[in-house]
Backbone as CSV, one residue per row, in Angstrom:
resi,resn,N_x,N_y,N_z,CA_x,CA_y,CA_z,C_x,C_y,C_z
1,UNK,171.782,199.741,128.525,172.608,198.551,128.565,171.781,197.309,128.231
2,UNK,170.845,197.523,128.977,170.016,195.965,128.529,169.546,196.156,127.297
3,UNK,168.922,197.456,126.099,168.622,196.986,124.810,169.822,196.564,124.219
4,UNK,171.206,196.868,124.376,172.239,196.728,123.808,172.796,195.026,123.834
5,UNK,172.276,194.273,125.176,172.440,193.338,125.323,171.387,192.536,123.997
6,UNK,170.461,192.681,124.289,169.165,191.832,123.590,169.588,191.879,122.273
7,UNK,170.259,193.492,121.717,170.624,193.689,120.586,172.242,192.358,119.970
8,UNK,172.722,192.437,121.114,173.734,192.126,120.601,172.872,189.943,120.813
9,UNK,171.918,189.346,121.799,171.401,188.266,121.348,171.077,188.108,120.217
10,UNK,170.336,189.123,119.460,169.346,189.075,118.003,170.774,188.919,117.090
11,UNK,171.592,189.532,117.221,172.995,189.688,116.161,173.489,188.257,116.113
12,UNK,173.699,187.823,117.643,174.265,186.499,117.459,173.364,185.319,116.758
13,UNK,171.880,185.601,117.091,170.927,184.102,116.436,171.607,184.983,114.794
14,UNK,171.398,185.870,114.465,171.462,186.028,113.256,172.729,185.433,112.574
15,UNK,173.657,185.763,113.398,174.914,185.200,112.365,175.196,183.779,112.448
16,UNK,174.465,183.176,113.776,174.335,181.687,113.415,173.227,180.980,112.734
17,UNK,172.807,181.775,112.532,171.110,181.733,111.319,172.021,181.567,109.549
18,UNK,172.970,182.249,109.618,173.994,182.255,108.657,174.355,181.205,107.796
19,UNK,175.099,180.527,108.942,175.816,179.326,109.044,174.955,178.031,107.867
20,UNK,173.722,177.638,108.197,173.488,176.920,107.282,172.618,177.525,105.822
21,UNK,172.664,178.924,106.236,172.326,179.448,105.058,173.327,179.450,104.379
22,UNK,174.498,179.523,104.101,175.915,180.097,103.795,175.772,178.241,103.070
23,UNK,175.848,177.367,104.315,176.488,175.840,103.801,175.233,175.591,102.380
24,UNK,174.045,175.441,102.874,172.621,175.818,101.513,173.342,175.835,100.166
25,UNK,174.071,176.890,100.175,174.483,177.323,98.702,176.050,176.379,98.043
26,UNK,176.360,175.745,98.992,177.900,174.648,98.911,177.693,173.393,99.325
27,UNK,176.766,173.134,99.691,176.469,171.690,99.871,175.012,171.269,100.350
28,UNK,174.966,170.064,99.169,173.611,169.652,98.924,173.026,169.110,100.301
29,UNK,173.717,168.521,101.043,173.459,167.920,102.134,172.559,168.742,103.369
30,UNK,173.112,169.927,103.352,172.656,171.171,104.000,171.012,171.380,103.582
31,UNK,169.674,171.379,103.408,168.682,171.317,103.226,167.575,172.031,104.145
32,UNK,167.633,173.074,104.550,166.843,174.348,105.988,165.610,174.666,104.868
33,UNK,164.615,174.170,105.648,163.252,174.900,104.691,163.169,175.919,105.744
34,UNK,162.569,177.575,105.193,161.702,178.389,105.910,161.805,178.104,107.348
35,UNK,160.874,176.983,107.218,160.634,176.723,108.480,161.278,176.021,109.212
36,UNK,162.701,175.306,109.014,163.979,175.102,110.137,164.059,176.494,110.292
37,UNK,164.542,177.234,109.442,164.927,179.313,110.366,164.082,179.224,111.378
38,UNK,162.814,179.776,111.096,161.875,180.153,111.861,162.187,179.184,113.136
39,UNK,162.047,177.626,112.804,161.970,176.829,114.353,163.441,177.472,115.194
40,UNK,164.872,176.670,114.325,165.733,177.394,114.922,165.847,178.968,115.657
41,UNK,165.044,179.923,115.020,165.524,180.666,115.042,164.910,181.619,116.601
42,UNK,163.534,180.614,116.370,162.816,180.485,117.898,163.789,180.158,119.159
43,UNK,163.741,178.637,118.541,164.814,178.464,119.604,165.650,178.919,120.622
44,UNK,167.007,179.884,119.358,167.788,180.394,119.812,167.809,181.377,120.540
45,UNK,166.670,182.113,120.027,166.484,183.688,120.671,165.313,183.532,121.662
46,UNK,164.754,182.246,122.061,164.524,181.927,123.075,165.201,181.975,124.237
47,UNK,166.074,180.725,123.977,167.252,180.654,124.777,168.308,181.780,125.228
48,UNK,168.248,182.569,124.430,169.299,183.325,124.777,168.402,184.903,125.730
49,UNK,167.067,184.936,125.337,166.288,185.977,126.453,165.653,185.621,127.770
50,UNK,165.884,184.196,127.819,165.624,183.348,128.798,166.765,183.659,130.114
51,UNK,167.816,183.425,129.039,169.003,183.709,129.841,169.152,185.032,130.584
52,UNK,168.926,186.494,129.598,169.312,187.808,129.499,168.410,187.741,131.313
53,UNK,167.335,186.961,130.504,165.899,187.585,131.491,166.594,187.049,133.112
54,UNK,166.547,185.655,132.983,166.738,185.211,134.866,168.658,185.703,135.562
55,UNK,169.242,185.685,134.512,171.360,186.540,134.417,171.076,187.812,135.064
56,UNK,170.296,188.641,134.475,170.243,189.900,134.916,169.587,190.774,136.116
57,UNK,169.394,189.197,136.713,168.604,189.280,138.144,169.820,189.356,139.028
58,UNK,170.761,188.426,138.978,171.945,187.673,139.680,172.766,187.958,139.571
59,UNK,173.326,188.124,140.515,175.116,188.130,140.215,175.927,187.119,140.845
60,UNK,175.517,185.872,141.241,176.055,184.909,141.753,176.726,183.945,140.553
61,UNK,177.867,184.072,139.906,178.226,182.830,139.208,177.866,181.631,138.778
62,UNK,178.288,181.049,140.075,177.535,180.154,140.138,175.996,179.656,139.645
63,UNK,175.085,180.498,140.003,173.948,180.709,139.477,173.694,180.798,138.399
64,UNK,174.377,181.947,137.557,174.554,182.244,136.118,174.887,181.009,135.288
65,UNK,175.690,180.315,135.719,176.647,179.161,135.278,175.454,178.073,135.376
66,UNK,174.482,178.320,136.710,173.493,176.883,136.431,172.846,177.156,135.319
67,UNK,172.265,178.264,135.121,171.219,178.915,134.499,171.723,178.394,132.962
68,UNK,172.615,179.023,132.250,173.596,178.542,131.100,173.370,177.462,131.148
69,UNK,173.666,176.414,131.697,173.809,174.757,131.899,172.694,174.204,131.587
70,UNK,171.659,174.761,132.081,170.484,174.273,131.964,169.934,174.276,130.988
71,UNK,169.968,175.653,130.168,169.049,176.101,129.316,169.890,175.812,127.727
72,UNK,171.041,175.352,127.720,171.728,174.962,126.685,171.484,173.686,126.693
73,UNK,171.337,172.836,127.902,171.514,171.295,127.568,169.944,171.205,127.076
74,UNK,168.729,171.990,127.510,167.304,172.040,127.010,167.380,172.280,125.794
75,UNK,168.268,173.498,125.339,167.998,173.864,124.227,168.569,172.574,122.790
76,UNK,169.852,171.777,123.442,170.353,170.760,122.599,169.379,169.564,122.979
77,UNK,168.506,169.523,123.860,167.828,168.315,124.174,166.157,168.204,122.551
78,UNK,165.773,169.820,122.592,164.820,169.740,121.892,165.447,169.910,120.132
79,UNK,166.429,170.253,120.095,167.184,170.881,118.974,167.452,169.510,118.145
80,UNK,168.318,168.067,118.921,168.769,167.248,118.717,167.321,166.149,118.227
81,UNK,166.200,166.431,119.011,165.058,165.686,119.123,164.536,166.326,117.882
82,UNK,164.229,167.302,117.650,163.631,167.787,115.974,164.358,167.384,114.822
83,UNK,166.021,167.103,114.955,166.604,167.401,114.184,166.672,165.656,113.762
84,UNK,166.894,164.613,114.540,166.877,163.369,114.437,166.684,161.952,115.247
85,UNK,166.241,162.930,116.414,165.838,162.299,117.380,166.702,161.214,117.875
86,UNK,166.365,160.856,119.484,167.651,160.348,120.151,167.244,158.990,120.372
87,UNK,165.844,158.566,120.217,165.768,156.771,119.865,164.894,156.839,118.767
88,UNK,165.605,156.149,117.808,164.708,155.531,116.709,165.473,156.619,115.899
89,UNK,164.588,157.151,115.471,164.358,158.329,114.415,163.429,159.426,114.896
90,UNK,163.469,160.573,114.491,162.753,161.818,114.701,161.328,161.247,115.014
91,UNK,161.048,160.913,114.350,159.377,159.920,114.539,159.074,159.064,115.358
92,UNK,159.893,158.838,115.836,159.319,157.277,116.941,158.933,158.007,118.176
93,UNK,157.574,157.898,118.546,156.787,158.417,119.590,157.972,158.483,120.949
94,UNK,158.535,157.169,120.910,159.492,157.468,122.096,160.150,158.890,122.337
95,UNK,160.508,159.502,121.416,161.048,160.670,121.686,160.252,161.788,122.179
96,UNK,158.929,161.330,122.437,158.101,162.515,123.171,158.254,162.541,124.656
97,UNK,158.971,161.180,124.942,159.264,161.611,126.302,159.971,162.619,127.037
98,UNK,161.051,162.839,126.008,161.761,164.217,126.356,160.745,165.556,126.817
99,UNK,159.849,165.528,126.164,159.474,166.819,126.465,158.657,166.296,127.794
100,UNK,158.660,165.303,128.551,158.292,165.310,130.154,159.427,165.785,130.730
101,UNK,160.849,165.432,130.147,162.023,166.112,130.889,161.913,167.828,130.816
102,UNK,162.179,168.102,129.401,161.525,169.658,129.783,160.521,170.065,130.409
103,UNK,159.481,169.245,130.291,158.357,169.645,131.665,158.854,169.869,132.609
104,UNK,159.438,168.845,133.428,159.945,168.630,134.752,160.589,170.324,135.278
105,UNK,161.756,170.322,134.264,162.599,171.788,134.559,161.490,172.986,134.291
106,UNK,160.433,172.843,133.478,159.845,174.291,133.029,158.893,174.385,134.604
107,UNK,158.474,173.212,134.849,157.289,173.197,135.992,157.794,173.443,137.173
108,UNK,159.104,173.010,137.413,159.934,172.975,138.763,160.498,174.353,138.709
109,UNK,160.715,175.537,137.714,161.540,176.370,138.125,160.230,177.388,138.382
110,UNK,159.018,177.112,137.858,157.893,177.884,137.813,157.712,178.275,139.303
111,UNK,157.770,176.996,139.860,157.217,176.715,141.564,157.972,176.714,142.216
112,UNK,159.965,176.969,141.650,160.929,177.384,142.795,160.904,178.810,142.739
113,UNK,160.207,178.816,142.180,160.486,180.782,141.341,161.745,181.319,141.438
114,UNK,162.584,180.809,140.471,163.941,181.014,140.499,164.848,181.171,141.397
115,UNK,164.641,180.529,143.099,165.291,180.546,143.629,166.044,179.163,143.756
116,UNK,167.542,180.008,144.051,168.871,178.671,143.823,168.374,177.206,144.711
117,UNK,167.921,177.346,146.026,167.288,175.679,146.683,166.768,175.040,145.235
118,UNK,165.381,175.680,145.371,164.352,175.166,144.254,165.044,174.647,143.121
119,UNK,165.659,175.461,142.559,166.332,175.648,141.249,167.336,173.971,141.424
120,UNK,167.889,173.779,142.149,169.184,172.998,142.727,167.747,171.318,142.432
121,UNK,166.787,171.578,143.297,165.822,169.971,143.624,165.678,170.362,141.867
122,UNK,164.810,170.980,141.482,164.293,170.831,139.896,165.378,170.336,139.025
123,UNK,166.655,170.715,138.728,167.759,170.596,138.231,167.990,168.952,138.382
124,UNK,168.079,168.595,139.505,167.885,167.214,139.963,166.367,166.282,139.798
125,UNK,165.728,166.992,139.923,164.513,166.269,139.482,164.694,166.212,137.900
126,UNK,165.031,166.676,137.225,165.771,167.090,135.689,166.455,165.800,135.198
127,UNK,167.396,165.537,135.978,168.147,164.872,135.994,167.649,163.093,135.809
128,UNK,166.780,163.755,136.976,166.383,162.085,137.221,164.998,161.466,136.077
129,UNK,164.604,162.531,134.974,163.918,161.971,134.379,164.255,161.971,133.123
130,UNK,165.478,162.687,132.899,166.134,162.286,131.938,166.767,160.927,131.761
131,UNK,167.095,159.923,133.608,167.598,159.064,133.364,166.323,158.326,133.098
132,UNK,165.350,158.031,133.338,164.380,158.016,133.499,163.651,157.639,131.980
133,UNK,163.685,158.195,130.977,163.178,158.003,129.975,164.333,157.278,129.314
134,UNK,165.711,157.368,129.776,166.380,156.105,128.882,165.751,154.565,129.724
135,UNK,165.656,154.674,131.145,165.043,152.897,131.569,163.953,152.927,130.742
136,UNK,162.816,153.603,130.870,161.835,153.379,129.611,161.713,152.528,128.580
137,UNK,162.450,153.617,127.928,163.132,153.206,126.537,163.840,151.967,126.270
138,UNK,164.789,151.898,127.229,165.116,150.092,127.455,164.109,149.259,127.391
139,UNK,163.443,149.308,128.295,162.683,148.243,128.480,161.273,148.226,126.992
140,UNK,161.228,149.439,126.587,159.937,149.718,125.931,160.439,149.407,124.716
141,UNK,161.397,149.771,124.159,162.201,149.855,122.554,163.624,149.439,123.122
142,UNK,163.463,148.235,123.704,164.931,147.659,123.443,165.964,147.796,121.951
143,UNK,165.159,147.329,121.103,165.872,147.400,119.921,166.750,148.774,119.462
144,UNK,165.684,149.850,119.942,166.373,151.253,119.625,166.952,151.661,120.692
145,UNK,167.361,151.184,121.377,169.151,151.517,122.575,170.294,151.320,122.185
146,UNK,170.989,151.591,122.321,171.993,151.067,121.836,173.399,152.388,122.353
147,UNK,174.763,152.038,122.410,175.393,152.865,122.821,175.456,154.176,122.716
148,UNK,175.007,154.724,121.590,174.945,156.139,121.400,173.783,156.863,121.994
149,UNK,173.001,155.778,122.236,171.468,156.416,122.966,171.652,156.627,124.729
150,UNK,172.217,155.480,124.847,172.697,155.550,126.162,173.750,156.340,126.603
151,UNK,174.829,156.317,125.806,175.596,158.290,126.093,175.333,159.354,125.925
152,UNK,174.038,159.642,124.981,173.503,160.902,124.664,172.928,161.193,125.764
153,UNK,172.156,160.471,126.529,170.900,160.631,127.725,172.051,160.978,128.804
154,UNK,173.234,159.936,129.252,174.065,160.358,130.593,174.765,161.442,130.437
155,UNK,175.255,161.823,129.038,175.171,163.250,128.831,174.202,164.341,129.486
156,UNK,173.050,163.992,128.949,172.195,165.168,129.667,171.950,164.916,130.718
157,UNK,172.043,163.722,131.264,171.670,163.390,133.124,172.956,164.234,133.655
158,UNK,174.349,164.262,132.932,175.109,164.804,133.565,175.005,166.604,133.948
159,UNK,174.620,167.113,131.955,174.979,168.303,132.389,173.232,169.251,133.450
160,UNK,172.385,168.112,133.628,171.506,168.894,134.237,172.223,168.617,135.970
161,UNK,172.742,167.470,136.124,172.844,167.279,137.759,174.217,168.205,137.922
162,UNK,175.230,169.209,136.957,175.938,169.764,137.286,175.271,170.852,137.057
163,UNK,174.704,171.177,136.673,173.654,172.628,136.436,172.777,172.562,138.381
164,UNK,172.431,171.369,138.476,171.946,171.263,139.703,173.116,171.400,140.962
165,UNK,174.160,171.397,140.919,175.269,171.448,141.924,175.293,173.031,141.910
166,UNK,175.568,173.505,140.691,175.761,174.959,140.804,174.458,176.032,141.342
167,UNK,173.416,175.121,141.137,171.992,176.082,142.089,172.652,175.878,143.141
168,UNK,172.630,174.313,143.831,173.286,174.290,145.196,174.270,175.290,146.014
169,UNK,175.297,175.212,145.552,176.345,176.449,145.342,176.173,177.412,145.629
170,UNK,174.832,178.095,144.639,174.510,179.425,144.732,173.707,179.123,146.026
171,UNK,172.723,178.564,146.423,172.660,178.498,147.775,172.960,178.913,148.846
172,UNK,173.819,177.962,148.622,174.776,177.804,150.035,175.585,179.379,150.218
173,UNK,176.061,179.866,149.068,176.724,180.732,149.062,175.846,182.003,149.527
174,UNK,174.403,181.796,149.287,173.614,183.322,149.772,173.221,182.662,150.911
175,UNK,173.256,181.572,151.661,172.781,181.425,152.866,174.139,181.827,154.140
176,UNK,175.338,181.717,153.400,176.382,182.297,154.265,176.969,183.750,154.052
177,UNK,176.539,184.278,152.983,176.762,185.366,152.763,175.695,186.939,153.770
């Protein structure tokens, strides 16, 4: 069952590996060197054995559901940041702050060792430095704020502090169970 799973992850990066191969050949705009596949393609099948790996521990929903939450809004946090970055342009150093936000979650789940408490503070600690690098950014690159920067970020402040409710959840739910 589990090679069948992994099998059926590799199928899915592949057929969304597709997608801008397919657009490549119909529109000029579309432009994937080599090495977008390869990065994307890391990415995805990152993300998605990341998942297989900590899902197939659990059977708490909830849990599953943080886990998903988390690792999709990471995966659109670094995806969005390669692709055009969320102040300035892809280039403006500011955008290296993000990867202290992925720190935060990679370091915090290391040292909750995947348990839902831990998981629940990191998620929230997540949260809070995602808001965190937009005050920054205000104050540091005023010029490059602006409304779309500031909804992209409460976006991800959101979906990590609901990724963080659902560790909670799972919690609570194995502490009464």
């Amino acid at each position: 069952m589990l090679n069948q799973r992994i099998l059926i992850i590799i199928a899915a990066v592949a057929a969304l590996l597709l997608v801008p191969l397919i657009a490549m050949q119909f529109d000029t705009g579309v432009n994937w060197s080599p090495f977008d596949f390869v990065v994307a393609g890391g990415l995805l099948l990152g993300t998605g054995l990341a998942y297989e790996f900590v899902a197939r521990r659990v059977s708490a929903l909830s849990y599953r559901l943080g886990v998903a939450i988390a690792l999709t809004a990471g995966l659109m946090l670094i995806w969005g940041n390669l692709a055009v970055g969320f102040i300035g342009s892809e280039g403006n150093p500011a955008n290296l702050m993000y990867a202290g936000v992925l720190g935060v979650g990679i370091v915090g789940a290391i040292l909750a060792r995947l348990q839902p408490r831990g998981m629940a503070m990191t998620l929230l600690a997540t949260a809070l430095a995602q808001a965190l690098v937009l005050g920054v950014a205000a104050v540091a690159w005023p010029s490059e704020v602006n409304g779309s920067v500031i909804i992209g970020n409460l976006f991800f402040v959101g979906l990590f502090a609901v990724a963080a409710m659902l560790f909670r959840h799972a919690a609570a739910s194995a502490t009464h169970a």
